[in-house]
VODO-372842 format. One record per residue: residue number from 1; residue in three letters; z negated, y, x of N, C-alpha, C in turn. Coordinates in Angstrom, 3 decimals. Layout:
N
 kevex miro      n.w      n.v      n.u     ca.w     ca.v     ca.u      c.w      c.v      c.u
   NUM  ALA        Z        Y        X        Z        Y        X        Z        Y        X
...
***
This chain:
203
 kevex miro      n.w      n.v      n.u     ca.w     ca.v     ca.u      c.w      c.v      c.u
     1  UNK  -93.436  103.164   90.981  -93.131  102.880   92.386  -93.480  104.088   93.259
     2  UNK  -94.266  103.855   94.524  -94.293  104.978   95.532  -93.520  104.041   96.849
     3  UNK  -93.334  105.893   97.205  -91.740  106.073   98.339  -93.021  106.296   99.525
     4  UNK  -92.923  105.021  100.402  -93.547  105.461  102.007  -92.797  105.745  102.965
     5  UNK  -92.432  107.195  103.131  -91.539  107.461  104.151  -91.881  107.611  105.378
     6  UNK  -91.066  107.337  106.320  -91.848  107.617  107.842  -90.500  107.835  108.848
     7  UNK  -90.711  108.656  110.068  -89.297  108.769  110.777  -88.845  107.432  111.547
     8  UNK  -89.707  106.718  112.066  -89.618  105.257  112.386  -90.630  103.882  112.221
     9  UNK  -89.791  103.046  112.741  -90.678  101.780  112.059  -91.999  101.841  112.581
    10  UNK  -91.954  101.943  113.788  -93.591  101.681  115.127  -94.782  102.681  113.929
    11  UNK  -94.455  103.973  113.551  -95.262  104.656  113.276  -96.088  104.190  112.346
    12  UNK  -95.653  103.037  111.432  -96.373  102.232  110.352  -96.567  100.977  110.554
    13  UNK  -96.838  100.207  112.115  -96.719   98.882  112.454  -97.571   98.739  112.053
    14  UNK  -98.679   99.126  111.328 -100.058   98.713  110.694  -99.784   98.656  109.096
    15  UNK  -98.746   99.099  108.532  -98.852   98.359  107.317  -98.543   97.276  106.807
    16  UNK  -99.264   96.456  105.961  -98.649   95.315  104.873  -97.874   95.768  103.755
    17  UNK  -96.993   94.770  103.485  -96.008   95.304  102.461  -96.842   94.960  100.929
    18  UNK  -96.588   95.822   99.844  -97.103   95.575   98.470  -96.648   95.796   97.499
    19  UNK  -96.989   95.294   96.817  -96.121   95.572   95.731  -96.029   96.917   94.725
    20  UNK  -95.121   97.357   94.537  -95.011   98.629   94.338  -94.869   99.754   94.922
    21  UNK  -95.015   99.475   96.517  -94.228  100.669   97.646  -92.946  100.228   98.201
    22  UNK  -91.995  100.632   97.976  -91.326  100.740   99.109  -91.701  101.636  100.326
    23  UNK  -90.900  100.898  101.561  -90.820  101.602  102.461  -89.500  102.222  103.230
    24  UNK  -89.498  103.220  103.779  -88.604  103.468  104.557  -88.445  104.666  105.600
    25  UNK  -87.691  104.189  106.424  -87.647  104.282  107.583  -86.492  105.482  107.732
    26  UNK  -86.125  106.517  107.958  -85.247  107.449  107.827  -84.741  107.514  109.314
    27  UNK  -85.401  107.778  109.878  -84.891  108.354  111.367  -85.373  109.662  111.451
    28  UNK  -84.988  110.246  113.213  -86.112  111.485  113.336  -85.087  113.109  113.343
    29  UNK  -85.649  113.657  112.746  -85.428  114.927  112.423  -85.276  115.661  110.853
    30  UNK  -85.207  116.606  110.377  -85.322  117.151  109.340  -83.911  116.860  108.644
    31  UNK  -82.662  116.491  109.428  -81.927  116.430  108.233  -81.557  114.927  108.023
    32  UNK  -81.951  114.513  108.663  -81.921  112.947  108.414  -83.159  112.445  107.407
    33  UNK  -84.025  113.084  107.678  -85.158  112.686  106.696  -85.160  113.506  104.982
    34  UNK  -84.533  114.274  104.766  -83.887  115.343  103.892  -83.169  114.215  103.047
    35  UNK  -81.963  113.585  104.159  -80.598  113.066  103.563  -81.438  111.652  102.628
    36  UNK  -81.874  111.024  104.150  -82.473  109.494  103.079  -83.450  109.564  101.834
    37  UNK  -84.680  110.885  102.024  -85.060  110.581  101.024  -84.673  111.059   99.650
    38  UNK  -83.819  112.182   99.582  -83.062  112.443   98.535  -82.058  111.491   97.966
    39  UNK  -81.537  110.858   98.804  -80.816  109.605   98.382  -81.563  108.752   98.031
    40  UNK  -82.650  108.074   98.494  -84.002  107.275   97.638  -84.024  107.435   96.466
    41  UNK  -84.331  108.847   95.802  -85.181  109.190   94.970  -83.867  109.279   93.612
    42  UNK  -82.564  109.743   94.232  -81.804  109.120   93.172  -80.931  108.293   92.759
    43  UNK  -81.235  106.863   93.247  -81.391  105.862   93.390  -82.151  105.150   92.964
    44  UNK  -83.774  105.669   92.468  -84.651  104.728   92.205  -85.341  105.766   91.797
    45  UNK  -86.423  105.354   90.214  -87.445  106.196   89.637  -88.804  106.004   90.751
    46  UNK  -88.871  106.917   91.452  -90.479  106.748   92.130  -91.401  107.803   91.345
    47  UNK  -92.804  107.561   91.518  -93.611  108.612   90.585  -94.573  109.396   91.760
    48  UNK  -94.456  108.824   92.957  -94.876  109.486   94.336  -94.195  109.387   95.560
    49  UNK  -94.212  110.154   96.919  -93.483  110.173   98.133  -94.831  110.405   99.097
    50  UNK  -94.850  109.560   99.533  -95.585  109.872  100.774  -94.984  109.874  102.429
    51  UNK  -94.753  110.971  102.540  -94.231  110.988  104.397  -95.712  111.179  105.121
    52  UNK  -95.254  109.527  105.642  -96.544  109.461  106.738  -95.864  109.240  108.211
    53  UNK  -96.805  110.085  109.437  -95.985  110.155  110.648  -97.064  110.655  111.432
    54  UNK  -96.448  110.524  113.102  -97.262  111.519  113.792  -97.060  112.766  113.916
    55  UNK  -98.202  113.309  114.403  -97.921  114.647  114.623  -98.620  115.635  115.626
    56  UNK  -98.092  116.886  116.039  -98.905  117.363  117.428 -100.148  118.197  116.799
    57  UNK -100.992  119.179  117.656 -101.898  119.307  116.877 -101.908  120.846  117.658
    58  UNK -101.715  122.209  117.105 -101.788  123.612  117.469 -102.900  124.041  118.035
    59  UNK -103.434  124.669  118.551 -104.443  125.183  118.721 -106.010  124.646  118.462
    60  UNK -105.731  123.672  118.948 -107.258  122.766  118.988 -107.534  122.317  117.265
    61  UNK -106.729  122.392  116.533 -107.024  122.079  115.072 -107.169  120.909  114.773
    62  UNK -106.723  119.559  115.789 -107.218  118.578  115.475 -107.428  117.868  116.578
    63  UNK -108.664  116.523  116.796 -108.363  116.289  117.807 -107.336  114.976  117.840
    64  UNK -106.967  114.812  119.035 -106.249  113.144  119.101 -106.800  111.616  118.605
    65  UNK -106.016  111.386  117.846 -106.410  110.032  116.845 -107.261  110.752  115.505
    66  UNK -106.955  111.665  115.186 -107.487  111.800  114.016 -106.240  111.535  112.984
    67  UNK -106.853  111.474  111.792 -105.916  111.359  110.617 -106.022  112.417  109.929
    68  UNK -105.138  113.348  109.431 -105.296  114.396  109.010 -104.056  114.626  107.401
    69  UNK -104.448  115.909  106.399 -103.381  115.665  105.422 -102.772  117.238  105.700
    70  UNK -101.693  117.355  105.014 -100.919  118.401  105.139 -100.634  119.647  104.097
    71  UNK -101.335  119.726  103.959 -101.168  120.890  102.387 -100.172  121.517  102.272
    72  UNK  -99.627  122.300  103.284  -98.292  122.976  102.846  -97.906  123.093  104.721
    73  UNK  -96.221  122.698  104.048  -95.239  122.746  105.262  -93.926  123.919  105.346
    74  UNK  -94.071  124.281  106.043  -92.971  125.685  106.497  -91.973  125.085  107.489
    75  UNK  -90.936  126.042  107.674  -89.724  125.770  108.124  -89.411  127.015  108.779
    76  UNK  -88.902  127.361  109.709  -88.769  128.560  110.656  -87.137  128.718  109.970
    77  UNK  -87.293  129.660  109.166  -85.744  129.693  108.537  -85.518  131.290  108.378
    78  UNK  -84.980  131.782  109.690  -85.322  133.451  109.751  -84.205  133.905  110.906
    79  UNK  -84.631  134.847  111.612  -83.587  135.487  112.330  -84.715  135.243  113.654
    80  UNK  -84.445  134.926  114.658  -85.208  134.799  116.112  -86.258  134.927  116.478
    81  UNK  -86.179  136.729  115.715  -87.540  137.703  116.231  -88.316  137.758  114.856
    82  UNK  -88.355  136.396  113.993  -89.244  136.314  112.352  -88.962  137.600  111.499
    83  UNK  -87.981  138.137  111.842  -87.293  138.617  110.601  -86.966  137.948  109.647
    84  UNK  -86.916  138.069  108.739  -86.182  137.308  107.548  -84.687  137.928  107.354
    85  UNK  -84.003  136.322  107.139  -82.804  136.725  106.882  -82.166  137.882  105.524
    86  UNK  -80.693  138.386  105.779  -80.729  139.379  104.511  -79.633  138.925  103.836
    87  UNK  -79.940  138.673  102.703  -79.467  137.787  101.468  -79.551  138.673  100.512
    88  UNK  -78.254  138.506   99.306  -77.082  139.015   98.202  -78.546  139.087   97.050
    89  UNK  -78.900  140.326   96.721  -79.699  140.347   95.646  -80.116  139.060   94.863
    90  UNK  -81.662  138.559   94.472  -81.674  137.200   93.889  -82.101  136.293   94.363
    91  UNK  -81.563  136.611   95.786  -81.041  134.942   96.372  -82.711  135.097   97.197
    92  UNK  -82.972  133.669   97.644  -83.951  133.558   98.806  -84.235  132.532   99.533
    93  UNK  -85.053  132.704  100.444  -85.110  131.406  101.845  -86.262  130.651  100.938
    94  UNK  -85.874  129.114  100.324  -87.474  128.498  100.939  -87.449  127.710  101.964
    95  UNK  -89.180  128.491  102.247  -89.156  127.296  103.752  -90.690  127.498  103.580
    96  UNK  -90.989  127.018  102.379  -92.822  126.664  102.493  -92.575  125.122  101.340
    97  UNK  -93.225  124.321  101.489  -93.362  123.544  100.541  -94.852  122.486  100.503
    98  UNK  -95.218  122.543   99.264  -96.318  121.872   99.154  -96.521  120.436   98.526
    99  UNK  -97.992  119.913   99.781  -98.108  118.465   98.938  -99.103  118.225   97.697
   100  UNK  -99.391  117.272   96.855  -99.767  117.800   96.017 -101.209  117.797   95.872
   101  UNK -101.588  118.986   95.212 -103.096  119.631   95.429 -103.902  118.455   94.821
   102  UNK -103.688  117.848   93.688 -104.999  116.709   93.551 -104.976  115.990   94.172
   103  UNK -104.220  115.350   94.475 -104.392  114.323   96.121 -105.249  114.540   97.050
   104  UNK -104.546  115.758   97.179 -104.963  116.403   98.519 -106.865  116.602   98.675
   105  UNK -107.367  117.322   97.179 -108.695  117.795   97.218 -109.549  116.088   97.343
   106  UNK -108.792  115.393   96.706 -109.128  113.868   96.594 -109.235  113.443   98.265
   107  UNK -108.676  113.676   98.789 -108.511  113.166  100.065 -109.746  114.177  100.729
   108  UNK -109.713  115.958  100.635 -110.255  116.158  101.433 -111.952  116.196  101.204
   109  UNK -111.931  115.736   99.811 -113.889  115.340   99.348 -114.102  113.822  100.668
   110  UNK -113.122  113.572  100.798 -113.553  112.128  101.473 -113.302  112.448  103.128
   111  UNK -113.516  113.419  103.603 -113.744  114.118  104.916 -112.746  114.521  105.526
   112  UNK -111.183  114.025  105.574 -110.100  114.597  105.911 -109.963  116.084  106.085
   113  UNK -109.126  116.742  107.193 -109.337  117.986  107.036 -107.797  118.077  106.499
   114  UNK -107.704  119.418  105.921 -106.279  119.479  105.232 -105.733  120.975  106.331
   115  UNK -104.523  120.248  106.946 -104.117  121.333  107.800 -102.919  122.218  107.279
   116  UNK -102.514  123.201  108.044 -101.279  124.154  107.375 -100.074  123.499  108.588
   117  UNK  -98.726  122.719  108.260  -97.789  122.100  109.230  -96.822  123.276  109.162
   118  UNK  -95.847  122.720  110.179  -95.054  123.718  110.326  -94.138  122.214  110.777
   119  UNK  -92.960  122.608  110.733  -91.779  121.602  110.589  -90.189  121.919  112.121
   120  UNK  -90.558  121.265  112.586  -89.045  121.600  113.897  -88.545  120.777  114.153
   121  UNK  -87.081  121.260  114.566  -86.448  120.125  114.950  -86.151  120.267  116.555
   122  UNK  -86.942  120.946  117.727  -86.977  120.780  119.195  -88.676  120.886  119.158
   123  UNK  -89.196  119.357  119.815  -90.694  119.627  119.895  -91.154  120.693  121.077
   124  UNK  -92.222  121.378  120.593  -92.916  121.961  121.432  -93.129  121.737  122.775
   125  UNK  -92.815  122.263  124.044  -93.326  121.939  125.190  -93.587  122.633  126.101
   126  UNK  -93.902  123.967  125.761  -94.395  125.021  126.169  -95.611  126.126  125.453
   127  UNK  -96.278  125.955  126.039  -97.689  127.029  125.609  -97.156  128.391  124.653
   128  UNK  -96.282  129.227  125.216  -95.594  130.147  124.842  -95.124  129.777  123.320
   129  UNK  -94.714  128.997  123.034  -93.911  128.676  121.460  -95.302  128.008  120.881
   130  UNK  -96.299  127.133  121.712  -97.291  126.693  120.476  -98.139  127.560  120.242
   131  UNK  -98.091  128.900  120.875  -98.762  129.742  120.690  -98.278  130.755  119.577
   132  UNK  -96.938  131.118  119.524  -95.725  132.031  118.764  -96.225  131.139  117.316
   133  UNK  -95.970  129.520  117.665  -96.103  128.872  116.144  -97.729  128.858  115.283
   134  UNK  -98.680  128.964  116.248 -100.176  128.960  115.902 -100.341  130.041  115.230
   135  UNK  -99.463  131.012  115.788  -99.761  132.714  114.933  -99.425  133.045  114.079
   136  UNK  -98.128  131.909  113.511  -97.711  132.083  112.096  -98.543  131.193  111.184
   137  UNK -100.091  130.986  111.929 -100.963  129.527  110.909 -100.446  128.423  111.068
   138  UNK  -99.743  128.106  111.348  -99.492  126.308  112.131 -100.220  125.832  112.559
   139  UNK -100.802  124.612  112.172 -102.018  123.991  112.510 -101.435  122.393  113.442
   140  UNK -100.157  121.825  112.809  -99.895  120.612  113.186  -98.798  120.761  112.641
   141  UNK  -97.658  119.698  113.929  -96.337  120.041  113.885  -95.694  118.745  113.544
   142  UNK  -94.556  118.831  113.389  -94.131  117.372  112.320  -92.053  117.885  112.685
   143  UNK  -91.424  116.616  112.565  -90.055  117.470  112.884  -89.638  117.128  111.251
   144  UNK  -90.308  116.558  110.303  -89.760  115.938  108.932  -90.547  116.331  107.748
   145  UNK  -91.566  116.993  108.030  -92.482  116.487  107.170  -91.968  118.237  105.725
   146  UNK  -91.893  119.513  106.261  -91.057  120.061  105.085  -90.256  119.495  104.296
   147  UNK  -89.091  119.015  105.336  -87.883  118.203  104.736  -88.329  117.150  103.335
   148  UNK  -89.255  116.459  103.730  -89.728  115.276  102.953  -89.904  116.289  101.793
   149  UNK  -91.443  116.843  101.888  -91.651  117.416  100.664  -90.599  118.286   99.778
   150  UNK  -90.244  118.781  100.532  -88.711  119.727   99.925  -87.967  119.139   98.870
   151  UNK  -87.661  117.312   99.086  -86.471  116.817   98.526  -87.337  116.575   97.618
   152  UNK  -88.293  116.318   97.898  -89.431  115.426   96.636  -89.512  116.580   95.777
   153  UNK  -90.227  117.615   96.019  -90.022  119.079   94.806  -88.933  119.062   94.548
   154  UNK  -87.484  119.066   95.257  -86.409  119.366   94.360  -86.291  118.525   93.231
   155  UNK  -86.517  117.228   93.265  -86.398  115.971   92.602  -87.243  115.928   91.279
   156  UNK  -88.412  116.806   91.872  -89.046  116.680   90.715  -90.598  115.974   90.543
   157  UNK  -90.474  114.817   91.864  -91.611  113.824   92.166  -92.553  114.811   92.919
   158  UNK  -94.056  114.106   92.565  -94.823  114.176   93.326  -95.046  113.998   94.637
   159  UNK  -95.617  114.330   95.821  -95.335  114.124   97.329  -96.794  114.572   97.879
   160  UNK  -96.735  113.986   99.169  -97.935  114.253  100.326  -97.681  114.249  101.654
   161  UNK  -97.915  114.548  102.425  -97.506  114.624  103.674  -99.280  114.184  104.631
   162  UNK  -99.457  113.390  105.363 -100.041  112.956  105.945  -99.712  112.285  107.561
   163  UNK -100.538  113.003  108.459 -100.166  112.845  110.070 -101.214  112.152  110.380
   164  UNK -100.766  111.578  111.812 -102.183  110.507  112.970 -101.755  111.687  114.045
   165  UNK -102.796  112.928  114.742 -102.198  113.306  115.632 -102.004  112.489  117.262
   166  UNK -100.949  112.706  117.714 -100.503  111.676  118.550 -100.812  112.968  119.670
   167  UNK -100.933  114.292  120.030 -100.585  115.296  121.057 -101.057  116.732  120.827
   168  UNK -101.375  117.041  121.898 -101.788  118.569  121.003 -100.409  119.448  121.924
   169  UNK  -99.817  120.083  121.039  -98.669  121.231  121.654  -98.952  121.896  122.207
   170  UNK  -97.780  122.122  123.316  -98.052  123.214  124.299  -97.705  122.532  125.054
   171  UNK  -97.775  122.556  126.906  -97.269  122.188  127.716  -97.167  120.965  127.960
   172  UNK  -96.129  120.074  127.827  -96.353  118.706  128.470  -96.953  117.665  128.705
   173  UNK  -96.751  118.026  130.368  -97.726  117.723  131.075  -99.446  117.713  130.583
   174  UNK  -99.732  118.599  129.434 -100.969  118.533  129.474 -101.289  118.172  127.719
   175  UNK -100.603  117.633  127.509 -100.385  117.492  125.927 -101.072  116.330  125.436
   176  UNK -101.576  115.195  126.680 -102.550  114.283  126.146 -101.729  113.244  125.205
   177  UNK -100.255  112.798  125.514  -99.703  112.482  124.283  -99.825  110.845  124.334
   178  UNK -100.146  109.955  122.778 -100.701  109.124  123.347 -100.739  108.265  121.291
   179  UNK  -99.028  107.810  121.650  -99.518  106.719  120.078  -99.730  106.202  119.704
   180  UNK -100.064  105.050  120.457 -101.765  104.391  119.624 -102.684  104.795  118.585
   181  UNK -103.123  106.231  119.711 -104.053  106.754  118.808 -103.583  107.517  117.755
   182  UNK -102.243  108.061  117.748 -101.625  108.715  116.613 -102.222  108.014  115.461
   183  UNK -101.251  106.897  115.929 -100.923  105.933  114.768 -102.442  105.469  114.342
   184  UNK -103.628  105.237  114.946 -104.792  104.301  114.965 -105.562  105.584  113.200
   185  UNK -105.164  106.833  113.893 -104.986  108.019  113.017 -104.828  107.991  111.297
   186  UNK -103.677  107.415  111.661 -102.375  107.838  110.758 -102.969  106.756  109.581
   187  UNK -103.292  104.933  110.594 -103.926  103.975  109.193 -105.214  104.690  108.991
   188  UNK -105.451  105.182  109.184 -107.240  105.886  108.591 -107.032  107.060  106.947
   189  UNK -105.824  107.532  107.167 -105.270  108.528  106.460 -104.657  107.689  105.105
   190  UNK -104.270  106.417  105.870 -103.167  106.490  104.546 -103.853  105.286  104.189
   191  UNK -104.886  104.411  104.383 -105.485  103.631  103.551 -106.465  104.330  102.351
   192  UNK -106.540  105.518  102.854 -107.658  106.753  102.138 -107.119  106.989  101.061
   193  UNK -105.771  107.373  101.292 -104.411  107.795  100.208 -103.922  107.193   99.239
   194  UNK -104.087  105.634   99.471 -103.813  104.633   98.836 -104.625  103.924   97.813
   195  UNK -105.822  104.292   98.279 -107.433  104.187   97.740 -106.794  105.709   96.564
   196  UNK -107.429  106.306   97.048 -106.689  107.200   95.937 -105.816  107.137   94.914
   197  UNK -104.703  106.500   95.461 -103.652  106.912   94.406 -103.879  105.497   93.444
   198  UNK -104.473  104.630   94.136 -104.973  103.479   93.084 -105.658  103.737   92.060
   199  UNK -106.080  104.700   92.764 -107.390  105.287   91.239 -107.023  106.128   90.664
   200  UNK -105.907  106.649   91.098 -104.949  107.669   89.724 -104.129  107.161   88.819
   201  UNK -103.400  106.268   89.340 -102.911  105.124   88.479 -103.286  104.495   87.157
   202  UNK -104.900  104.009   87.553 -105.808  103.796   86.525 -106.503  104.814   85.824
   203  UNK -106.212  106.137   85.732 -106.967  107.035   85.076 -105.694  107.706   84.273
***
């Protein structure tokens, strides 16, 4: 069984249901998407997770209506000024997590570009922060998409993270935001994915 996660229903109004995915629908932000799919996963043997969603796009890295995959997602889990927090010998922050690399190279032989996400839970709407976030390599922003992969590595399952960009970050007003084309995106990505994982199945 594969887990199609997404923060709401609209974002996947283009799929048919099949046999052997579930779907579901979590709701938006990182700890809501954390909570359901960890509860999914033990609940039910899945052998993949896919969080598919929209997403904004940093520094010209993608344009609008593209479909894009996510290689590794970070989490701003630090002290204000990107210090890192200071923790009891041992101990440590994660806040990088990855989707998984054969997929991924699978996906990106077939033209997809594979971006570096970064994960929040207040979207971008100022130049100033998509700029602060571009400099830490943030390519495309997501408020779930760490979370997802996170629970899926803890769990043990395989995972991917795949966006339709719907906006490019930064100001507003000039952000072009527009989901249709997210989403028009997003089925380009994940019929690719699916094609794929059909053919891993059988091998």
């Amino acid at each position: 069984m594969i887990l199609l996660a997404c923060a709401v229903d609209a974002e996947l109004g283009f799929w048919k249901d099949r046999d052997g995915v579930d779907r579901l629908a979590f709701g938006v932000g990182p700890v809501e998407a954390t909570a359901a799919v960890a509860t999914a996963l033990a609940n039910r043997d899945y052998r993949f997770v896919v969080n598919a969603g929209l997403g904004g796009a940093l520094s010209g890295a993608a344009q609008i209506g593209a479909g894009v995959i996510v290689g590794e997602d970070t989490m701003e889990l630090g002290l204000e000024t990107g210090e890192p927090i200071s923790l009891p010998p041992g101990e440590r922050v994660v806040d990088h997590a990855r989707s998984d690399v054969m997929i991924v190279e699978k996906l990106r032989a077939r033209g997809f570009a594979v971006l570096n996400g970064v994960t929040v839970s207040s979207v971008t709407a100022t130049d100033e922060t998509a700029s602060r976030l571009a400099g830490r390599g943030a390519q495309v922003e997501s408020m779930e998409g760490f979370a997802v992969l996170r629970a899926a590595e803890r769990a043990g399952v395989r995972a991917i993270e795949v966006r339709g960009i719907s906006n490019r970050c930064g100001a507003r007003e000039l952000s072009g935001w527009d989901f249709a084309a997210g989403a028009a995106g997003l089925q380009l990505v994940v019929e690719a994915l699916f094609n794929v994982l059909d053919e891993d199945t059988k091998t």
